[in-house]
VOROLO-223708 format. One record per residue (C-alpha): x negated, y, z negated; chain; residue number from 1; residue in three letters. Coordinates in steps of 0.25 Angstrom, whole numbers. Example, Ala and Ser with C-alpha at 12.3 -4.5 7.8 and 13.67 -1.06 7.14 Angstrom:
BEGIN
+-------+-------+-------+-------+-------+-------+
:    xx :    yy :    zz : rovex : marpa : torro :
+-------+-------+-------+-------+-------+-------+
:   -49 :   -18 :   -31 :     A :     1 :   ALA :
:   -55 :    -4 :   -29 :     A :     2 :   SER :
+-------+-------+-------+-------+-------+-------+
! end
This chain:
BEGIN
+-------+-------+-------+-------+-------+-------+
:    xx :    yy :    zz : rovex : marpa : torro :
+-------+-------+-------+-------+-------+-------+
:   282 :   178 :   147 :     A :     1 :   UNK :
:   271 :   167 :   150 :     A :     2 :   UNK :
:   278 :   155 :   143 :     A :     3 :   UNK :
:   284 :   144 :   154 :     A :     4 :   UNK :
:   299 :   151 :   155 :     A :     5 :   UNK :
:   298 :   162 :   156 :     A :     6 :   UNK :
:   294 :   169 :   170 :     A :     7 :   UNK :
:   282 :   179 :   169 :     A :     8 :   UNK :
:   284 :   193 :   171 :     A :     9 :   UNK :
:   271 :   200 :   170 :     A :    10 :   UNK :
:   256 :   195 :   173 :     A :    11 :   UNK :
:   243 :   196 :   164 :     A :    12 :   UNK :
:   232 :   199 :   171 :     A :    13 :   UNK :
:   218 :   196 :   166 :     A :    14 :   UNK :
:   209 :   209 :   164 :     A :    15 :   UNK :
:   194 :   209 :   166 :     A :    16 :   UNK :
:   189 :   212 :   154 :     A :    17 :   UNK :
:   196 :   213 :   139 :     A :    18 :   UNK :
:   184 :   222 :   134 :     A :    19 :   UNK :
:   189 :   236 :   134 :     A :    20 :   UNK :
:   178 :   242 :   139 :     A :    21 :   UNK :
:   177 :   234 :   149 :     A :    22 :   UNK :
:   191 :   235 :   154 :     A :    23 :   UNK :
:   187 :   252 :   154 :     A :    24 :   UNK :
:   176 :   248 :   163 :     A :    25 :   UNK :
:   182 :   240 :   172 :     A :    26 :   UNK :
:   194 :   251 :   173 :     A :    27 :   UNK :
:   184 :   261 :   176 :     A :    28 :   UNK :
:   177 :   254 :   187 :     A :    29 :   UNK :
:   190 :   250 :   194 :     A :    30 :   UNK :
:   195 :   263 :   192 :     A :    31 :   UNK :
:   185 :   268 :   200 :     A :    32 :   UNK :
:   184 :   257 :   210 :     A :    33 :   UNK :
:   200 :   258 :   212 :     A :    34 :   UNK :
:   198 :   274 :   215 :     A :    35 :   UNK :
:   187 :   272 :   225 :     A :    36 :   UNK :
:   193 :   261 :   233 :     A :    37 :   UNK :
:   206 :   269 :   233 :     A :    38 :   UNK :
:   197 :   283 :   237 :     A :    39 :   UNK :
:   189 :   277 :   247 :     A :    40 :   UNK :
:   200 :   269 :   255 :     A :    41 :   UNK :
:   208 :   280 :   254 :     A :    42 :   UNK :
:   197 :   289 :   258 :     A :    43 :   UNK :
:   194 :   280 :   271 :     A :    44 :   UNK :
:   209 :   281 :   275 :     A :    45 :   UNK :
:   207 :   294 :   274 :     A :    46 :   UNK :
:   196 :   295 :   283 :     A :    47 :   UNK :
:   202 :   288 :   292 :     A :    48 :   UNK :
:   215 :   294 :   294 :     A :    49 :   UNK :
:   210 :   309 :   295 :     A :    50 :   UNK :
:   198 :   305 :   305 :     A :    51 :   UNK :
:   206 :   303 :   321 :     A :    52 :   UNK :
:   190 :   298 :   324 :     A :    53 :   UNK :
:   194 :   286 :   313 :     A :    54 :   UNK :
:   207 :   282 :   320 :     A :    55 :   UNK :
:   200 :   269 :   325 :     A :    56 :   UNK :
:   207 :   255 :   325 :     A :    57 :   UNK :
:   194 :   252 :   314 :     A :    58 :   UNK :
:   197 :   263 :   305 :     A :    59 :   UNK :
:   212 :   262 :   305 :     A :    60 :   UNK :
:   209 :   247 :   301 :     A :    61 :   UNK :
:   201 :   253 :   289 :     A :    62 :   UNK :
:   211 :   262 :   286 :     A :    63 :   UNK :
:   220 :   250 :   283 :     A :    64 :   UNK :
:   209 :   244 :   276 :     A :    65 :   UNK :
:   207 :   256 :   265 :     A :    66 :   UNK :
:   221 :   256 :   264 :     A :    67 :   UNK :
:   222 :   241 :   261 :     A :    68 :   UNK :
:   209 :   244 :   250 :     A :    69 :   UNK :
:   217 :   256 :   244 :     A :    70 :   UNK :
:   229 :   247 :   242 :     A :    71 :   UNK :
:   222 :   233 :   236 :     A :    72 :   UNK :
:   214 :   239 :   227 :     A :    73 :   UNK :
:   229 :   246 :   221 :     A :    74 :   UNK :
:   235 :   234 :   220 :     A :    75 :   UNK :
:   226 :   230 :   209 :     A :    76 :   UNK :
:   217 :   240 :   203 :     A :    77 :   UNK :
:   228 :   249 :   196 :     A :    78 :   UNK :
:   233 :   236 :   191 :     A :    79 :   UNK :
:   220 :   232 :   187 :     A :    80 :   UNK :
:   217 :   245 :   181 :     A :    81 :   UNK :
:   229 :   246 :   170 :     A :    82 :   UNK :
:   224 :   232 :   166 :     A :    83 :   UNK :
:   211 :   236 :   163 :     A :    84 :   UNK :
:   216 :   249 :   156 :     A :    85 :   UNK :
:   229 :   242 :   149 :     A :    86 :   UNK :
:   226 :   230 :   139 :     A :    87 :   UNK :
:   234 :   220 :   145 :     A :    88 :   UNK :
:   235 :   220 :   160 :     A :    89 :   UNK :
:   249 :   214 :   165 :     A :    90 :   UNK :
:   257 :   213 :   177 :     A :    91 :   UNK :
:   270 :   212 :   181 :     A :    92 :   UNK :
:   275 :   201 :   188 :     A :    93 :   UNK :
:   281 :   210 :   200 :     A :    94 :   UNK :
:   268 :   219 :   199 :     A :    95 :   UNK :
:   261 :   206 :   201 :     A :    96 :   UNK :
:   267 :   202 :   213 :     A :    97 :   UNK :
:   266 :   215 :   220 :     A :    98 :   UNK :
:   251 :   215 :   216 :     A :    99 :   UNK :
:   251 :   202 :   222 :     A :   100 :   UNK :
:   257 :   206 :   235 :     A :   101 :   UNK :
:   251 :   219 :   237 :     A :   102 :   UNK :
:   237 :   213 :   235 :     A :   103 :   UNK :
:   237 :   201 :   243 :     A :   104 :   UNK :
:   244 :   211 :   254 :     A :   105 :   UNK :
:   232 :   221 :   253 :     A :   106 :   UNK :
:   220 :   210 :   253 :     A :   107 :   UNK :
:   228 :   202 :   266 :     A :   108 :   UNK :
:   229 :   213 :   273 :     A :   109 :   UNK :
:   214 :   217 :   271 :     A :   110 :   UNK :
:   209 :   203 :   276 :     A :   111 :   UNK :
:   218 :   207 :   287 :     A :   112 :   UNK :
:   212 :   221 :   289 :     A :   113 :   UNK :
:   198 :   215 :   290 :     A :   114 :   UNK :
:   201 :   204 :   302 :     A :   115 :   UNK :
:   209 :   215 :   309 :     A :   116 :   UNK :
:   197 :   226 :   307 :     A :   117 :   UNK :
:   185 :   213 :   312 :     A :   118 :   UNK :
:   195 :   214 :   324 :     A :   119 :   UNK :
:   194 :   228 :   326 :     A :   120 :   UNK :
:   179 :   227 :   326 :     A :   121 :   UNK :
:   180 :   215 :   335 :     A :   122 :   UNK :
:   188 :   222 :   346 :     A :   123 :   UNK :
:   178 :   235 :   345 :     A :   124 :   UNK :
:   164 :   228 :   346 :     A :   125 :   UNK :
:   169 :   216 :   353 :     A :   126 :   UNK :
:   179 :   221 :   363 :     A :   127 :   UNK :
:   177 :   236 :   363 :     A :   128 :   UNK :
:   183 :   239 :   376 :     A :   129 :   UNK :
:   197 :   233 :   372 :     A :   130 :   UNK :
:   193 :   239 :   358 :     A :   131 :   UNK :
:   205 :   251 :   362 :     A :   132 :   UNK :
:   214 :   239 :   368 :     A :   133 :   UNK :
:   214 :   229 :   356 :     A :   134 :   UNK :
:   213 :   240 :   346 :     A :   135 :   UNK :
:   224 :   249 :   349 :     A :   136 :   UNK :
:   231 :   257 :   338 :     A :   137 :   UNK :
:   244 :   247 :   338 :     A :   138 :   UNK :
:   234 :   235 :   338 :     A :   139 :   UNK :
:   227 :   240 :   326 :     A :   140 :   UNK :
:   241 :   245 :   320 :     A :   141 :   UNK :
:   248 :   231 :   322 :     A :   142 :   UNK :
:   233 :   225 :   316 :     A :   143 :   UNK :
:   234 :   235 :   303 :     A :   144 :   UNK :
:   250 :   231 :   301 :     A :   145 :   UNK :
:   247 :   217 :   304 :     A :   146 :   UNK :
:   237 :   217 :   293 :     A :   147 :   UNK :
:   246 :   224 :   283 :     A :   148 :   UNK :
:   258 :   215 :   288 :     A :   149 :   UNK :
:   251 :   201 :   288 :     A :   150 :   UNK :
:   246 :   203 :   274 :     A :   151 :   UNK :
:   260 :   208 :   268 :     A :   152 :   UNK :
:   267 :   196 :   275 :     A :   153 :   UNK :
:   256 :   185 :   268 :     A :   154 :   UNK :
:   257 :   193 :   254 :     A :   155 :   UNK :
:   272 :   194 :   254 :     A :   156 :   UNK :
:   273 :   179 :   255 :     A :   157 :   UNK :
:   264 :   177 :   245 :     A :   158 :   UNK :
:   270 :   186 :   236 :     A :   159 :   UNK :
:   282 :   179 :   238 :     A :   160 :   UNK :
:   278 :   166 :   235 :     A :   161 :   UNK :
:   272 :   172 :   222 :     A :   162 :   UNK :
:   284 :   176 :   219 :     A :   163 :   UNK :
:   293 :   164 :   219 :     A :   164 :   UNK :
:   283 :   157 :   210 :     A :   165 :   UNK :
:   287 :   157 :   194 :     A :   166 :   UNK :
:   277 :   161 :   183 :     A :   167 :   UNK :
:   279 :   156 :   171 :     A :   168 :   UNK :
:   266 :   159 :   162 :     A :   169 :   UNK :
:   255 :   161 :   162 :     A :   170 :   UNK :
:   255 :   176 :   168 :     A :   171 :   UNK :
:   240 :   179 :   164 :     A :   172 :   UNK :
:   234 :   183 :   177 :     A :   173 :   UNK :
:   217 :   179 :   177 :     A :   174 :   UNK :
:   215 :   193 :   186 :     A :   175 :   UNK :
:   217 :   205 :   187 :     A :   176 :   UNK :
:   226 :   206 :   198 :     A :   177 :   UNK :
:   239 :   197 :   204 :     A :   178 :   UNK :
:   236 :   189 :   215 :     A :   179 :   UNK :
:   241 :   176 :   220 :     A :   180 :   UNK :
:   232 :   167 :   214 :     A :   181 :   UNK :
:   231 :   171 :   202 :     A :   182 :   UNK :
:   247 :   171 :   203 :     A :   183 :   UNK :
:   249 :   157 :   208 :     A :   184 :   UNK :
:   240 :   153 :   195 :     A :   185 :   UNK :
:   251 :   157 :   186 :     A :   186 :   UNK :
:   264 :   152 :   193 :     A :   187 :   UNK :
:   273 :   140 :   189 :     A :   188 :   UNK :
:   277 :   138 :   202 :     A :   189 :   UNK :
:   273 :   129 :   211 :     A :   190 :   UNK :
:   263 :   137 :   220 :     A :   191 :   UNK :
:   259 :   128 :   233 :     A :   192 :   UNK :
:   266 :   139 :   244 :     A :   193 :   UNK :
:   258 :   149 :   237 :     A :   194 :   UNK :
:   246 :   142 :   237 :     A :   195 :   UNK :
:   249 :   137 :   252 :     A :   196 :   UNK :
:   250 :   151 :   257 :     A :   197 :   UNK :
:   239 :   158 :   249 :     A :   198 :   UNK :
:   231 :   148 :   257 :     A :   199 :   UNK :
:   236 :   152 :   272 :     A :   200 :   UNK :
:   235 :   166 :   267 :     A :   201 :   UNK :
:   220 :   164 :   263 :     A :   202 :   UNK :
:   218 :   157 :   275 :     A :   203 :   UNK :
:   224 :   168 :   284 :     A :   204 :   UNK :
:   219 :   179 :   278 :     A :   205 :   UNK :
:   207 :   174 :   273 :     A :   206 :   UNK :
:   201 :   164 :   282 :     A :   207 :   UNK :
:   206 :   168 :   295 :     A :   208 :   UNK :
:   206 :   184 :   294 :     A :   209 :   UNK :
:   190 :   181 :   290 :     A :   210 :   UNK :
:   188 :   171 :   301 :     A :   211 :   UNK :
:   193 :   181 :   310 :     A :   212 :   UNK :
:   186 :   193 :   304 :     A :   213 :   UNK :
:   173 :   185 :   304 :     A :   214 :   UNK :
:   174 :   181 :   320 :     A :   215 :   UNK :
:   177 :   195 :   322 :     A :   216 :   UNK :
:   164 :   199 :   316 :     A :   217 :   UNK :
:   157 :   189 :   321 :     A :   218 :   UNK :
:   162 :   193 :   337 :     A :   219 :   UNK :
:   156 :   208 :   333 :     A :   220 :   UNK :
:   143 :   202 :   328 :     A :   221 :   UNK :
:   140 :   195 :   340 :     A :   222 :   UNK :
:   144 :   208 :   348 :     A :   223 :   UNK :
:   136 :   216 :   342 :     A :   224 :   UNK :
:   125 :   207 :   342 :     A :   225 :   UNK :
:   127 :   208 :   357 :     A :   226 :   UNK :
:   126 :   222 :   359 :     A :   227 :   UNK :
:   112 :   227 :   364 :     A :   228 :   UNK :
:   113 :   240 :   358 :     A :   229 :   UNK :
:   107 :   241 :   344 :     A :   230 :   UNK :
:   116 :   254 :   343 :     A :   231 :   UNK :
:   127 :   247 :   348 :     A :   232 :   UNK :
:   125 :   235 :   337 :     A :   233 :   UNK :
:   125 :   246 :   326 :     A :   234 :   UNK :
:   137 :   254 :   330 :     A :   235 :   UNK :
:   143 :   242 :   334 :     A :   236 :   UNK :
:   139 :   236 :   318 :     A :   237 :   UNK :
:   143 :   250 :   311 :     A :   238 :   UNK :
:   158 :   248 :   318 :     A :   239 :   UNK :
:   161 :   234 :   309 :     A :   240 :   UNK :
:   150 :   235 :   299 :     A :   241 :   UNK :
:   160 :   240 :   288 :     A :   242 :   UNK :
:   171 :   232 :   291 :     A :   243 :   UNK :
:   162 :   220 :   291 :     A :   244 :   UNK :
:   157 :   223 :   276 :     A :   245 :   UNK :
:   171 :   225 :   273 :     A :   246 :   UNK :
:   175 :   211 :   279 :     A :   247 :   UNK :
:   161 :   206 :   270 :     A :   248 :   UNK :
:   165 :   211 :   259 :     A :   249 :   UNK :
:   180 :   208 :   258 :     A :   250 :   UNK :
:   178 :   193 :   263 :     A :   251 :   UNK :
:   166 :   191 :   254 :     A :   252 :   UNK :
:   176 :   193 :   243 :     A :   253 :   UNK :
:   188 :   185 :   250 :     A :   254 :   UNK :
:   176 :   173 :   251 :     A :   255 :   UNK :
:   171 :   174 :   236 :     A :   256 :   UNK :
:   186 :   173 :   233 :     A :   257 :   UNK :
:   188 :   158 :   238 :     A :   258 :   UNK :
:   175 :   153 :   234 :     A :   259 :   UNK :
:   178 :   157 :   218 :     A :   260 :   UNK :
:   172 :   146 :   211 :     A :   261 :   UNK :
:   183 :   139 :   203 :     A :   262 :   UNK :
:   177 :   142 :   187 :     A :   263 :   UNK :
:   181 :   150 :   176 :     A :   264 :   UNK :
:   174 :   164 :   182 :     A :   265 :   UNK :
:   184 :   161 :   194 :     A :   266 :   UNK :
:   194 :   170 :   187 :     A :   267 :   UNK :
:   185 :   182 :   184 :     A :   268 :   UNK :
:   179 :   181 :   199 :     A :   269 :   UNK :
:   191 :   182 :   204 :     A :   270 :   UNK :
:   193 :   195 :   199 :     A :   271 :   UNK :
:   181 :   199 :   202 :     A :   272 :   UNK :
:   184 :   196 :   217 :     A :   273 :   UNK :
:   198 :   202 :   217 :     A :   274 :   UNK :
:   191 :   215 :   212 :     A :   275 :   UNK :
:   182 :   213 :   224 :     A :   276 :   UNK :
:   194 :   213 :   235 :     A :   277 :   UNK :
:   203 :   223 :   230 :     A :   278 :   UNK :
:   193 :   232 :   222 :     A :   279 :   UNK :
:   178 :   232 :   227 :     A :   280 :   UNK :
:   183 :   229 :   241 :     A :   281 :   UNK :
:   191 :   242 :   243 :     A :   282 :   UNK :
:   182 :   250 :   235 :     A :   283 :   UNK :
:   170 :   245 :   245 :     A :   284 :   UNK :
:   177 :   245 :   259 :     A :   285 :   UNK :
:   178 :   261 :   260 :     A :   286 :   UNK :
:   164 :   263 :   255 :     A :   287 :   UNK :
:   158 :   252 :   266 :     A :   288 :   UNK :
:   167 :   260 :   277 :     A :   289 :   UNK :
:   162 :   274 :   273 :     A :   290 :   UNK :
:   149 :   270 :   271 :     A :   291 :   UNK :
:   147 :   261 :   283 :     A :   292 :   UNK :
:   156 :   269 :   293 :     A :   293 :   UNK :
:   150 :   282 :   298 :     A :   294 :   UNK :
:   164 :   285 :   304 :     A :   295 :   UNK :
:   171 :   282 :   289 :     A :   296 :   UNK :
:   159 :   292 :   285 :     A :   297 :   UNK :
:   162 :   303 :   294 :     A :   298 :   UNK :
:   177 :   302 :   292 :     A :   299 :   UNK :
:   174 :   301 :   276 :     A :   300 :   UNK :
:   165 :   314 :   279 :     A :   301 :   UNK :
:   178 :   322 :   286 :     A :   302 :   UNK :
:   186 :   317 :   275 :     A :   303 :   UNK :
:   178 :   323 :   263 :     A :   304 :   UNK :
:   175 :   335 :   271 :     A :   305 :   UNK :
:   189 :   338 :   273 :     A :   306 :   UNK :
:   192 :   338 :   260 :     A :   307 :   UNK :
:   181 :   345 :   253 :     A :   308 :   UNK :
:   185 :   357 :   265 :     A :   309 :   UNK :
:   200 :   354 :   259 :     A :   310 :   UNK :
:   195 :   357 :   244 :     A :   311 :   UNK :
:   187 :   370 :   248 :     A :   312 :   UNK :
:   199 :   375 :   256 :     A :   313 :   UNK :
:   206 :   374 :   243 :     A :   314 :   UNK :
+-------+-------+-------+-------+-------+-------+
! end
């Protein structure tokens, strides 16, 4: 399977720990991690769609962004899970591929999200009188299909250019997870067009989506720094201020990303930060909404209350 003839058909990837104690330990905490980021996305969906007061261009947006959560942190934890539990975690090739697609789809569509949701801001505290104008329901409906579209069209060619690559051996994967560079390692293919389109999609997705996030903030700073009111500057703030520590958060990670120091821990850190995007990430984002968001509170509050009025009906 791993020799130089023969083409390989299943991937190993590489656990984080052999000990199996700590393999238990691991399993329980991303067990748990995986059921909260699932709950509390899903929970926020919820909340959203049963409130008429949260059908808002910003909420709908976050609607999409619990969704997106819900289904990254799927495409690797169950994976992830029954290699910790089983004693040698392996992968098939077409399993690979689809993890591949699916994950880079999710985390593209995410940078999307972000820049589309700083624009949102924008338009509200910026341009509030063209607010209804500029975000109409078909703008903010051609915005959330652009977002998933965009990001299915970059990860399809990259997929494919995966795919007409030949391995050969070695198929030990150093991570947890199947992702494009870890994958480009293995190949006996020559891998220059992957490697040219890996940049543009860095720099598109990447560079650009946070250059424009960032001049977004940076136009609703200096509005806000303008407004006379100091009630104005805090309901003004409250509006963005979870998004912004969202934006923080997910950038701060994409950052540590590029500047890995190239040493042996390079391997191990990058696990480290893929557990960051597509585990800590979604598990955070619902708890910074619902806790720095009065109107995700008192939706949350409807929520629960309907369903403990629900469980005494029965």
């Amino acid at each position: 399977m791993s020799n130089n003839h023969t083409a390989v058909v299943e991937f190993v990837l590489q656990g984080f720990s052999e000990d199996p104690r700590l393999q238990v330990l691991f399993s329980a905490f991303f067990l748990l991690l995986y059921l909260t980021a699932c709950a509390g996305n899903v929970i926020i969906v919820m909340a959203i769609g049963l409130n008429p007061s949260l059908h808002t261009p910003m909420y709908f947006f976050l609607a999409n962004l619990a969704l997106l959560d819900v289904l990254c942190t799927s495409t690797v934890l169950p994976k992830l899970l029954e290699g910790l539990v089983a004693a040698r975690s392996t992968i098939s090739y077409g399993d690979c591929m689809a993890q591949l697609f699916f994950l880079t789809w999710f985390l593209g569509a995410e940078l999307l999200l972000l820049t589309a949701m700083a624009y949102d801001r924008y338009v509200a505290i910026c341009r509030p009188l063209h607010y209804h104008v500029l975000m109409s329901w078909p703008i903010c409906v051609l915005l959330a299909g652009s977002v998933w579209v965009v990001s299915a069209v970059s990860t399809s060619v990259h997929t494919g250019l995966m795919a007409r690559l030949h391995f050969c051996g070695p198929n030990q994967i150093h991570h947890f997870l199947c992702e494009v560079p870890t994958l480009l390692l293995l190949s006996c293919s020559p891998t220059t067009l992957n490697d040219i389109m890996i940049v543009i999609a860095d720099v598109y997705f990447g560079v650009v989506n946070f250059l424009l996030t960032a001049l977004s903030y940076g136009c609703v700073v200096a509005s806000v720094l303008r407004m006379r009111s100091a009630a104005g500057k805090r309901k003004a703030f409250s509006t963005c201020s979870s998004h912004l520590l969202v934006v923080t958060l997910y950038y701060s990670i994409v950052i540590y990303t590029y500047i890995l120091p190239g040493s042996s821990s390079s391997a191990e850190n990058g696990k480290v930060v893929a557990l960051l995007y597509t585990v800590v990430s979604p598990t955070l984002n619902p708890l910074i909404y619902s806790l720095r968001n009065k109107d995700v509170k008192v939706a949350l509050g409807k929520v629960f209350a309907c369903s403990w009025r629900r469980r005494e009906g029965q």
